[in-house]
N, C-alpha and C positions, 0 to 999 in steps of 0.2 A: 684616434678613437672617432670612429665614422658615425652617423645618424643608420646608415643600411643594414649592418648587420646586427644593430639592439635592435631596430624597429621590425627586424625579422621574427628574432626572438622572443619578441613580445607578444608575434600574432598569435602564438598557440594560448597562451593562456586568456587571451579576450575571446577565442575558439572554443577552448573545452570550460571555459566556467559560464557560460548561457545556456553550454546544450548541459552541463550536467544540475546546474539548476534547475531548467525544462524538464531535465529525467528524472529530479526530485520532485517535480511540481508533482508530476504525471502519477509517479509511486503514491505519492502522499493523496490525490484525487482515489485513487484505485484504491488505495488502503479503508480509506475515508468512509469510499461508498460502497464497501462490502463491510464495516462494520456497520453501515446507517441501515442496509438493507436487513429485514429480519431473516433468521430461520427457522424452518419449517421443523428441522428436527430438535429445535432450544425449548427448553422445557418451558409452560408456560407462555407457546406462543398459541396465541386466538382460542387461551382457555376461557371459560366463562368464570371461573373464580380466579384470575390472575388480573393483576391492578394495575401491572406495567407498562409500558406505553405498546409492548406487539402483546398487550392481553387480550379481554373479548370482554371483561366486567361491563364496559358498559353497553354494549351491545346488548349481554342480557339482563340490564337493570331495563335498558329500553322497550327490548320485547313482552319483562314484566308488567310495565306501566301499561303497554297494550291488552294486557290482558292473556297473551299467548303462556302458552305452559311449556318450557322448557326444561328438557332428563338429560342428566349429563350423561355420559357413558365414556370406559375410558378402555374397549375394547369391544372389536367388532361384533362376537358374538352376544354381547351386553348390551347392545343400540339395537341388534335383531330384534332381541327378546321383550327389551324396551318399546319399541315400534309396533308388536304386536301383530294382531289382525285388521287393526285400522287405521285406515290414510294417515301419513305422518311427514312431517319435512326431516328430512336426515339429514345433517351439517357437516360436511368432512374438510376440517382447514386444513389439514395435510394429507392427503393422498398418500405423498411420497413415501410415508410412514407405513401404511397397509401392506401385506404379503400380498401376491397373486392370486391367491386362493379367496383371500379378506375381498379383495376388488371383483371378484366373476361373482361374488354372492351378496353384493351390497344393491344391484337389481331387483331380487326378491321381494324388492317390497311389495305391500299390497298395492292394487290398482287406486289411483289413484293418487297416490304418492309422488314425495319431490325429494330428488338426490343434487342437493349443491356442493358441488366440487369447486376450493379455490387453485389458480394456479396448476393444475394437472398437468403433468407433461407425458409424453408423447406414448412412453410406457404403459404409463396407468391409464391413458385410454385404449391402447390395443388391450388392456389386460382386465378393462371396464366390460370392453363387446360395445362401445359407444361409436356410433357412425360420424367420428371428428376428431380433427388432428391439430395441432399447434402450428403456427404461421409465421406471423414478423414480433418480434421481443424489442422492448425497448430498453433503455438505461436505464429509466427507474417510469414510474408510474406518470399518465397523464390525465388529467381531467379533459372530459370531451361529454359534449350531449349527447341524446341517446340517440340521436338520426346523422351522427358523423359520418362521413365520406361519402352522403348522398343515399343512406341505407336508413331503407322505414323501419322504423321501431315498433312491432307491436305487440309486446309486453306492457303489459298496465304497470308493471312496478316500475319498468325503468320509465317511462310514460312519467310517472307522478313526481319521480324522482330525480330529474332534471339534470343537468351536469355533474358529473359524479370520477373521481379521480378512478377508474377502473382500467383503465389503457395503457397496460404492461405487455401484457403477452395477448396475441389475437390467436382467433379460431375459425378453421371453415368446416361448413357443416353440410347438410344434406338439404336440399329446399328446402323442404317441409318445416324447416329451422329457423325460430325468432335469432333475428343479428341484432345486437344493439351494439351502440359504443365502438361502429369499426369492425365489429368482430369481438371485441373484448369480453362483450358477454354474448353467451349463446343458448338458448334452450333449446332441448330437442323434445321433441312431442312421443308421447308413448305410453303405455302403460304405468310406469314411473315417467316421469318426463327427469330428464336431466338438465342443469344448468353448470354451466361451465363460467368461470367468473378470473378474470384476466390479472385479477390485482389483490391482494390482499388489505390494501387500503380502505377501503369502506366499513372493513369488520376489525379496526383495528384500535385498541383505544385512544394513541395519538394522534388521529387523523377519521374517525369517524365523526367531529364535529365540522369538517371542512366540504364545503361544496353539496352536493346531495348526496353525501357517504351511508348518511342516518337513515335515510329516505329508503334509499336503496336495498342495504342492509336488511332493514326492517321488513322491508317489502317483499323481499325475495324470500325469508324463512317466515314470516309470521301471515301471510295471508294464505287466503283460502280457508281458514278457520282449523290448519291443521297443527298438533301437536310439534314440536320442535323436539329430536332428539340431535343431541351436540355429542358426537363420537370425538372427544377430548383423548389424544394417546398423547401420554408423555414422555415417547423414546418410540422408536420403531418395535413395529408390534412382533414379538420375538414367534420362534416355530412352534409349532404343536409337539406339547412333549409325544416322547415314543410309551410304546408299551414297557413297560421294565421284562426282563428276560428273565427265564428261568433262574430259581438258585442253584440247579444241579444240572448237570448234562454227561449225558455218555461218555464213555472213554472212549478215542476213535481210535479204532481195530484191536478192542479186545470188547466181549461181548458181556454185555450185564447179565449178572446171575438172574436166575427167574425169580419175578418178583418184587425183583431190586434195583436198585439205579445206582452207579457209579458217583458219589458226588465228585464236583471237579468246579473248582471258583471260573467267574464267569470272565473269559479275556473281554477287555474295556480297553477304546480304546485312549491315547492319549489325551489329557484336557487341549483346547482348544489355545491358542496366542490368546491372551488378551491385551488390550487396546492401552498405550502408556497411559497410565494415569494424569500425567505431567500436565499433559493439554486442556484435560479438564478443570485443574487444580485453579487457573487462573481467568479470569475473562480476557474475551474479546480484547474487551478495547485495549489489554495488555499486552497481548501479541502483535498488536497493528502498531501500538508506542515502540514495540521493539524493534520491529522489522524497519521504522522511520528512521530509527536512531544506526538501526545497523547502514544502511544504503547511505545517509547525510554523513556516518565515519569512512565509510569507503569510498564516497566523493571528497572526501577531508585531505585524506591519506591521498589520491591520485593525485589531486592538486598540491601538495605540499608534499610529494614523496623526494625523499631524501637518501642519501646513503649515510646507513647506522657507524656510529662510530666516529672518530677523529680520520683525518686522511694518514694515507700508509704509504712512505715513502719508498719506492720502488727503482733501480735503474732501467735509466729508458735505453729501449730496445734498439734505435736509431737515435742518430745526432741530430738538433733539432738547432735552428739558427735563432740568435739572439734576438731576432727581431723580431722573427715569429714569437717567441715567448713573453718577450715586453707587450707587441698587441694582446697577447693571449689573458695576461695578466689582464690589462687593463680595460678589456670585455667584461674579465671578473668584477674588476671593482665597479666598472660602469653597469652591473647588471644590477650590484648589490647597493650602490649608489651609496660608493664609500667613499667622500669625498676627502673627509678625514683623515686617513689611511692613507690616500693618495699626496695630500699635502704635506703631513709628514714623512713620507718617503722621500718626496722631491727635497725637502729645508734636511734631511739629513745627507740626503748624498750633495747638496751643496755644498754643507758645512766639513762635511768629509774630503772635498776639493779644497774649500777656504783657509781653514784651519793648517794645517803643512804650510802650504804658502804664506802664511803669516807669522811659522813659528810660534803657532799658543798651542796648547795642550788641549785635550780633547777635555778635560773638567773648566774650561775657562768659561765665569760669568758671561751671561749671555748679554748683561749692559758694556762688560770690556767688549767682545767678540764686535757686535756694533759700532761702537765708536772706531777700533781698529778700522772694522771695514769701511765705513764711512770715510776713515783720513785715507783709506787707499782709494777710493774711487771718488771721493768728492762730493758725497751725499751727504744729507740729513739723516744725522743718527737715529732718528723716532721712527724714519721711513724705512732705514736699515734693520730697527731691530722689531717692527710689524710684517716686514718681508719676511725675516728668518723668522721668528717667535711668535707669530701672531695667531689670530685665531683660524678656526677652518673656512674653506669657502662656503657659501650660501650653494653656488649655483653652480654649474660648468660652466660660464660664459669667468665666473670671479677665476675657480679653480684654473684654466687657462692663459689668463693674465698674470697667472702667480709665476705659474711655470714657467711664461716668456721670461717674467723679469727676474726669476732666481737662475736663468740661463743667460741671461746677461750679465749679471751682478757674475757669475763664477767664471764667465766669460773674459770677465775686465780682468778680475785678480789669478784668476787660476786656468788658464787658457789651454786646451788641449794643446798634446806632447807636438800633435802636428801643424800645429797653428804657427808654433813660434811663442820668444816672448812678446809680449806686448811693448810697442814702443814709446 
């Protein structure tokens, strides 16, 4: 039993249990911080009557305290009509939400008006007509001043409102366009001016009391003295119904009587797939628990994969030599660090040598078995019967001092066929 070939076999598993810890850490980060991040399309996020930490409650208790007048609206056509004929700030926390059609007509506002879009991606601006595109995304949100990366800031809100966690997603724009924050915020000048706003962090209720969130926040929908309308969608804004169809239609290729009309039920076509229920049934942070637990079972299982079942004993295909099979064995036991197992093996097949040559019977006390052997080799009975009967070794250094000395002790009395007797 050599040190080379266990110290082989060892290096895989100090191998695959760092990297698939590391591949758990990594999952478990990932998992982590897509449920930390909000979503645009979870109900109740950046509403003004929602309390939860991606609400907007206090956003607009804040605006209140200002004085500003905030209309909620919970569909685009309803923030038009709300908006009216005069100057208005329009709040759209999710973009993502609006049709194409919703986005090419959220412009119309009156002259002078403010359209603040959070987060827009690259879509909803070609689908806006806005001259700006999306740039470098971060991992999650960063607080930065308003004059970051050496770029003048001249917006008064961002101006007043000083370091402000808005540097998620950046934007490049057309000259004529206020940068603040890197890029992270951007207004563009116009008839409606647009502001484009990198983070969802400053309008968020766990994280609008941190850095100049509040400031900023406030600043960007409530000045100018214009009314705040807050287009709040609670699910992606669904299609414009159709017309409903005739309840009768011709018969095709045979002709209606004069006067009359064929009735004939209207072909519909089939209902649409809907969406499993399953996913919605549970939150978040239940699916992220599961997906943990599934990945840390299946690193479980890799690492401790086994063959099910008892072994099946099979004839082997080729003769294999005795010696190979004693090392082979005893890689087994050294792997599993059966010292045990090994000890008693070696004091049986001693005694299995001892026993005949002394003429005792294989049920003989194991205090007679000692003393016999002791008067045949001239030992100490105590010593004789801790050699054969004693406890396991501690260590491999014990367990190999055992084996020398039960090979001499069988040596003395029971000497191999080719040895000769002992003289």
């Amino acid at each position: 039993m050599t040190a080379t070939p266990a110290s082989t076999r060892r290096r895989w598993p100090r191998i695959l249990i760092p990297l698939g810890l590391g591949l758990l850490l990594v999952v478990t980060t990932l998992v982590l911080h897509e449920v930390d991040q909000p979503d645009a399309d979870e109900r109740g996020f950046l509403s003004p009557v929602a309390t939860d930490d991606d609400g907007g409650s206090r956003l607009a208790e804040a605006l209140a305290a200002q004085g500003v007048s905030a209309s909620r609206a919970t569909d685009t056509a309803a923030a038009l009509r709300t908006a009216g004929a005069t100057p208005s700030t329009l709040f759209v926390p999710a973009p993502e939400l609006l049709r194409p059609d919703s986005l090419a007509v959220l412009t119309a506002l009156p002259p002078g008006s403010r359209l603040v879009l959070v987060e827009p991606s690259r879509r909803a601006l070609v689908e806006l007509g806005a001259p700006a595109e999306p740039t470098d995304r971060r991992w999650a949100a960063r607080a930065l001043p308003p004059d970051a990366d050496e770029a003048s800031c001249r917006l008064p809100e961002a101006v007043r409102a000083g370091t402000a966690a808005v540097d998620r997603q950046r934007y490049a724009g057309p000259d004529r366009a206020d940068r603040c924050y890197g890029g992270a915020l951007l207004r563009i000048p116009g008839g409606t001016e647009i502001v484009l706003v990198g983070a969802s962090d400053p309008f968020r209720n766990d994280r609008i009391d941190e850095w100049g969130n509040r400031a900023l926040a406030t600043g960007l929908l409530g000045s100018g003295g214009r009314p705040v309308v807050w287009l709040d969608l609670p699910a992606p804004e669904p299609e414009p119904t159709r017309p409903s169809p005739s309840p009768t239609r011709e018969v095709e290729g045979a002709p209606a009587p004069s006067g009359t009309a064929q009735a004939r039920p209207e072909r519909t076509d089939p209902p649409p797939g809907v969406d499993n229920p399953l996913w919605g049934a549970f939150p978040t942070w239940f699916w992220a628990i599961l997906a943990q637990l599934a990945v840390a079972g299946l690193l479980v299982v890799l690492w401790r994969a086994r063959r099910l079942g008892p072994p099946v004993a099979e004839p082997l295909p080729v003769a294999v030599r005795s010696a190979e099979t004693v090392r082979g064995r005893a890689r087994l036991y050294r792997r599993a660090g059966a010292r045990d197992t090994v000890a008693a093996t070696l004091r049986d097949a001693a005694l299995g040598r001892i026993l005949p040559r002394l003429n005792l019977p294989p049920d003989t006390p194991d205090e007679e078995v000692a003393v016999r052997v002791a008067a045949g080799t001239g030992g100490d009975p105590e010593r004789v019967a801790e050699l054969l009967h004693g406890p396991a070794p501690d260590n491999d250094r014990e367990l190999l001092e055992l084996a020398r000395e039960l090979d001499t002790l069988t040596r003395t009395l029971a000497p191999h066929p080719s040895e000769g007797e002992p003289r």
